[in-house]
C-alpha positions as CSV (number, residue, x, y, z in Angstrom):
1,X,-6.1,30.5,72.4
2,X,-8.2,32.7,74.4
3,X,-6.9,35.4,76.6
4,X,-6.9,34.9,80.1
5,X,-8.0,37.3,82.8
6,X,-6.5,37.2,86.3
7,X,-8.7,37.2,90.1
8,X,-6.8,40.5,91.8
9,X,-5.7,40.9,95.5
10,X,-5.5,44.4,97.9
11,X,-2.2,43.8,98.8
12,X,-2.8,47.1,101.1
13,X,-4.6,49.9,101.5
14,X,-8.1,48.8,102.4
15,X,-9.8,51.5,104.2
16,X,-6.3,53.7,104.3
17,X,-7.3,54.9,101.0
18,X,-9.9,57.1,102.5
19,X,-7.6,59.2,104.4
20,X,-4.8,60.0,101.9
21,X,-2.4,56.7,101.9
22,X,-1.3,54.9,98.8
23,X,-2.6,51.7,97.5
24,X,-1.7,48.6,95.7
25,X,-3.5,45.8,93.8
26,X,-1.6,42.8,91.9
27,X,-3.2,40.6,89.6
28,X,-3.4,36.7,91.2
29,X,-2.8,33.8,88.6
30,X,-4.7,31.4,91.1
31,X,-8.3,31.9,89.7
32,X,-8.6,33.4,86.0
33,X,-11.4,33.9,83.3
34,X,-11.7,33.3,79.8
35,X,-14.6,33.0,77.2
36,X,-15.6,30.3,75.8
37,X,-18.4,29.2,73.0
38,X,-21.0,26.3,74.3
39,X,-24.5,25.4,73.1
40,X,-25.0,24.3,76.8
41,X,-26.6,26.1,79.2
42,X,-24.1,28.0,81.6
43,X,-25.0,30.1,84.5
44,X,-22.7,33.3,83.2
45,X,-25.7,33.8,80.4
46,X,-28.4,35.2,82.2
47,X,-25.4,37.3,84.3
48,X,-24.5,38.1,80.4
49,X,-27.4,38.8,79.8
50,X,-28.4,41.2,82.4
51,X,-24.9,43.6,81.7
52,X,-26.4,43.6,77.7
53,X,-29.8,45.1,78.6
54,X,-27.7,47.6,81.4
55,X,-25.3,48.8,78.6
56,X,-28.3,49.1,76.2
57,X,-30.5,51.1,78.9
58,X,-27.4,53.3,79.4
59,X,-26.6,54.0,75.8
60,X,-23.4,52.8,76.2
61,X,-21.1,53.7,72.8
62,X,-17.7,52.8,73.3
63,X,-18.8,48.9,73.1
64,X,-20.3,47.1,70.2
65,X,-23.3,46.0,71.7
66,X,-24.6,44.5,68.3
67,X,-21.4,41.7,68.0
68,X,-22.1,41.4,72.2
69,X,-25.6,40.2,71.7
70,X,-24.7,38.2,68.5
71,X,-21.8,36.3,70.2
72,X,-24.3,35.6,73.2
73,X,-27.1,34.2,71.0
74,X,-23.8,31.7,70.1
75,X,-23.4,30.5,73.3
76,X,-20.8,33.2,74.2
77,X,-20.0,32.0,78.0
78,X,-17.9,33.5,80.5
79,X,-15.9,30.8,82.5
80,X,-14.8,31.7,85.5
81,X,-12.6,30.1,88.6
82,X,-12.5,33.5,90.5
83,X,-15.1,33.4,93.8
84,X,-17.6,36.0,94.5
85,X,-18.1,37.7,97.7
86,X,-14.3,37.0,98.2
87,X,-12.8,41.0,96.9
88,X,-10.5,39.2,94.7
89,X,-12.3,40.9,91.6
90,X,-14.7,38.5,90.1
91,X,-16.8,41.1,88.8
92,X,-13.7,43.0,87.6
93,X,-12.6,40.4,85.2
94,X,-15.7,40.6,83.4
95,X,-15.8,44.2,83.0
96,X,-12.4,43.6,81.6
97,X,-12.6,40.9,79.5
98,X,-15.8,42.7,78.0
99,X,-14.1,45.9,76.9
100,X,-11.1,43.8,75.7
101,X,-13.0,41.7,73.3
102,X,-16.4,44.5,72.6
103,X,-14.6,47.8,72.6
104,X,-14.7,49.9,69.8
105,X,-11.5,52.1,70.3
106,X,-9.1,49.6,71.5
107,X,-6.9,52.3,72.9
108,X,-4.7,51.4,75.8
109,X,-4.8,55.0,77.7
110,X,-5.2,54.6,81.5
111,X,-7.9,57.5,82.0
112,X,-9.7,56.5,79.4
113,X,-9.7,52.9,79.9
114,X,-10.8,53.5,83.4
115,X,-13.6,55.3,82.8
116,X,-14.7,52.4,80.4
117,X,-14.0,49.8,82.5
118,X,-15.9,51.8,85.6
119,X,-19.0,52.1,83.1
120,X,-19.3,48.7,82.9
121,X,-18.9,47.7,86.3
122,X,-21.4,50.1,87.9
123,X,-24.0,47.3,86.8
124,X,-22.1,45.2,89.4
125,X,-21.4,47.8,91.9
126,X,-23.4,51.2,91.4
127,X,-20.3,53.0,92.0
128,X,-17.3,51.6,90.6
129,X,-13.4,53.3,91.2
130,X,-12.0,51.2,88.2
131,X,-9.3,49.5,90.0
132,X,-10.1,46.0,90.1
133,X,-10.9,45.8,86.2
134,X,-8.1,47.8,85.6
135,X,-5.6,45.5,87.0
136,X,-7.5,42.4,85.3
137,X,-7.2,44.1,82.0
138,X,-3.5,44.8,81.6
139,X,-2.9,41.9,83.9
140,X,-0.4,44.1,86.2
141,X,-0.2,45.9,89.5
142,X,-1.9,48.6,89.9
143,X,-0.4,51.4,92.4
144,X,-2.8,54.4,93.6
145,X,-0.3,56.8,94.5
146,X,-1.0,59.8,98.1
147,X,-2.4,62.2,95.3
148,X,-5.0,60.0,93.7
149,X,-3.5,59.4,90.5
150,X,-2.9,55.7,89.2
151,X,-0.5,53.9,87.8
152,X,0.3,50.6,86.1
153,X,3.8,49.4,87.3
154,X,6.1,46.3,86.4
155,X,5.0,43.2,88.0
156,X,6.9,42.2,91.3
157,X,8.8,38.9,91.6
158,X,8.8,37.2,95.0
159,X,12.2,35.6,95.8
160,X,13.1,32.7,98.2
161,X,13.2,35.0,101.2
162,X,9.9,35.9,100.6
163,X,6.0,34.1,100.6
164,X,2.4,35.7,100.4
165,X,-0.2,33.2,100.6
166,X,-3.9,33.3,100.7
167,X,-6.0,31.8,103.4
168,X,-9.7,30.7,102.6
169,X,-11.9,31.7,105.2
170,X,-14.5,29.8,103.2
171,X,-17.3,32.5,103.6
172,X,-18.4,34.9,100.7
173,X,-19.0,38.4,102.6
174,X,-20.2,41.5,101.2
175,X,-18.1,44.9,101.3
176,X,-20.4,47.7,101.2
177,X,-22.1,46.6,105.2
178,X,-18.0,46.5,106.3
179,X,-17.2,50.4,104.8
180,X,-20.3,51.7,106.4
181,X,-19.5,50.2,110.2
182,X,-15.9,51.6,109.4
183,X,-17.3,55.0,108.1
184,X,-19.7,55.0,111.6
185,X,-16.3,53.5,113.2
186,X,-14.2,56.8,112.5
187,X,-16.8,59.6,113.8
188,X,-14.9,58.9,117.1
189,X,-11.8,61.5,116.7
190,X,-9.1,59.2,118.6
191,X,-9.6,56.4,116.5
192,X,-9.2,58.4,113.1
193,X,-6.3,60.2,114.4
194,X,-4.4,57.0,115.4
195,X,-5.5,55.5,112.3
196,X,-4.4,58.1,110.4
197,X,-0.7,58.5,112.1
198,X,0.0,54.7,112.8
199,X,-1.7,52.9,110.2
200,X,-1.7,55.0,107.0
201,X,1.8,55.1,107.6
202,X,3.1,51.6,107.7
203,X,0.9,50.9,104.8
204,X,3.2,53.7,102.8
205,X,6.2,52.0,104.1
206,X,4.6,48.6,102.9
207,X,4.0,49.5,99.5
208,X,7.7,50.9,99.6
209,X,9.2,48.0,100.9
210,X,7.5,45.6,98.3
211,X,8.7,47.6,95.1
212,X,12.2,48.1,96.8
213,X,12.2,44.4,97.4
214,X,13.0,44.8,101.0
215,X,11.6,41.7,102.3
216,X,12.8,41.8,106.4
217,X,11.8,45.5,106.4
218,X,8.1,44.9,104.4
219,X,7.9,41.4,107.0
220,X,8.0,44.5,110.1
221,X,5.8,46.0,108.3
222,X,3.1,43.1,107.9
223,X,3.8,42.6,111.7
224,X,2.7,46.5,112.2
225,X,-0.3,46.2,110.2
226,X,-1.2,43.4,111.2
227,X,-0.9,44.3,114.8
228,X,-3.2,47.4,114.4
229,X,-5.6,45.2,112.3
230,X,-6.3,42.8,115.5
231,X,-6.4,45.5,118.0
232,X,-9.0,48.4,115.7
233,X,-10.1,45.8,112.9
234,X,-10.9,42.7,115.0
235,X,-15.0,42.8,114.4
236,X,-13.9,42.6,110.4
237,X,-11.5,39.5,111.1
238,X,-13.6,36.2,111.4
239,X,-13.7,34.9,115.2
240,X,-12.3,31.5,114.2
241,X,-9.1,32.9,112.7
242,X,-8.6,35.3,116.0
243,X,-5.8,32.4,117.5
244,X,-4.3,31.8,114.3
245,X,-3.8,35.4,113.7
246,X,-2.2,36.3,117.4
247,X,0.1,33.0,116.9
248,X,1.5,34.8,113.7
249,X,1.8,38.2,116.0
250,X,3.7,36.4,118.6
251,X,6.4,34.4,116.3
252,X,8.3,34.7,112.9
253,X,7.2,32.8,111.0
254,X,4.5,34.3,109.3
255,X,2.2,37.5,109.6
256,X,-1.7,37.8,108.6
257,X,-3.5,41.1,107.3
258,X,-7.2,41.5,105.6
259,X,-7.2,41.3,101.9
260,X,-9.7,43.8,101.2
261,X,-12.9,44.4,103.0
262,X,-12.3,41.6,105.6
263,X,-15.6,40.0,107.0
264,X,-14.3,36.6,105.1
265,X,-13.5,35.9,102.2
266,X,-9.4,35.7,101.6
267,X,-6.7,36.3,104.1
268,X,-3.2,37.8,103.1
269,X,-0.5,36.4,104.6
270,X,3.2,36.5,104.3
271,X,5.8,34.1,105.7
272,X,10.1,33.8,104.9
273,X,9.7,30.4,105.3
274,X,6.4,28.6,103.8
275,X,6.7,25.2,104.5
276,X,7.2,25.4,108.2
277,X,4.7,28.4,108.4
278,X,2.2,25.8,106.6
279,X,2.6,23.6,109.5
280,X,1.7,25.6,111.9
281,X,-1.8,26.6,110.1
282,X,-2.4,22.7,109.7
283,X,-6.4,22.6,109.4
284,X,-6.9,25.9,107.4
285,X,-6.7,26.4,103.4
286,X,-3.9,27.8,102.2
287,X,-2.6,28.3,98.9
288,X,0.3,30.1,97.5
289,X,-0.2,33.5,95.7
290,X,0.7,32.6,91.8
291,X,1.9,36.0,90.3
């Protein structure tokens, strides 16, 4: 059976990152990837394709481009459930599942396998940090700690007292317009410095809470970020999900946050009781975050 490889969510850290905090990706069993052999057309060839002739122009050497390009004239094909434009690593998987099934080492060091996996992914990105493959690839969380360096850890297991769910804001969006309007955002010296002493520290406290398993203190915490989010983020949080998100400021029963970039795509959500958070977001696509 072929190997799977999982979508990936920014729990937190989006943005932070840039000023020191910590961050955390999980892998997401909701959309996956997998090849596959048809004699079909399939729309992941040309997109296969294209990475061959980028690898080739680059001289990469830690892949076997010869077995890539002879699997492809196969009908290699890369089927995919994961949506694009939605920073929940479509792009990532493929990197992933490429070095996984082409690589010629098949060593399992994190530096190394980062700077593969970031190779490969500049033909998606130009300028890859390795973090969404990464995760995809060993199929766990992924923790970037306050001095840069990155670390796998153990996957971690919601309980009862404890939901994160996705909402589909059913519009692809495209990160690199949303970092620059940040990066013009924080020339103003009173916004980075509240930024930088209310927000990048409730995301520490986030990422703490999660791996302690401290679900009433990480639901504060949701309710802080979130909070900050609506009042300094509100331009990257779609007008149509403005209501929604104040209703989950307001009560208990579940708080909203961007997962990633914002602009669309998915929002993270987190409620101690599901069911009768769901009904109050009657009208909106949710789904449950599969771990």
């Amino acid at each position: 059976m072929s190997r799977t490889f999982p979508a990936k969510i920014l729990m937190f850290g989006e943005y932070t990152i840039l000023f020191g905090s910590p961050a955390l990706a999980v892998p997401i069993r909701n959309f996956t990837s997998k090849w596959e052999y048809s004699d079909a057309p399939h729309p992941s060839h040309v997109h296969l394709q294209n990475l061959l002739q980028y690898l080739k122009r680059e001289q990469c050497t830690f892949l076997d481009l010869r077995a890539f390009e002879r699997a492809l004239q196969k009908g290699l094909l890369f089927d995919t459930s994961i949506p694009i434009g939605y920073g929940a690593g479509s792009s990532g998987s493929v990197s992933a599942a490429v070095l996984k099934k082409f690589g010629l080492s098949k060593s399992e060091n994190l530096l190394k396998v980062r700077k593969e996996l970031r190779y490969i992914e500049n033909h998606f990105h130009g300028n890859s940090s390795g973090m969404d493959p990464l995760v995809s690839y060993f199929a766990k969380p992924v923790l970037i700690n306050e001095e840069k360096e990155v670390h796998l850890i153990d996957k971690i297991d919601w309980t009862a007292d404890c939901t994160f769910f996705l909402i589909d804001t059913l519009r692809s969006r495209t990160t690199a317009p949303l970092v620059a309007a940040f990066k013009e955002r924080i020339q103003d010296e009173a916004y980075l410095a509240e930024l930088k002493s209310v927000l990048v520290p409730d995301v520490r406290k986030a990422i703490d809470h999660l791996q302690e398993k401290k679900w009433a203190a990480l639901f504060d915490s949701m309710h802080d970020i979130s909070m900050f989010q609506f009042k300094h983020f509100k331009s990257m949080i779609m007008p149509n999900f403005h209501d929604l998100w104040f209703k989950g400021l307001t009560s208990e029963l579940f708080k909203l946050k961007l997962c990633g970039a914002g602009g669309g795509g998915f929002i993270l959500g987190m409620a101690p009781d599901y069911i009768a958070a769901k009904k109050e977001m009657r009208g909106f696509k949710l789904s449950k975050i599969i771990i």
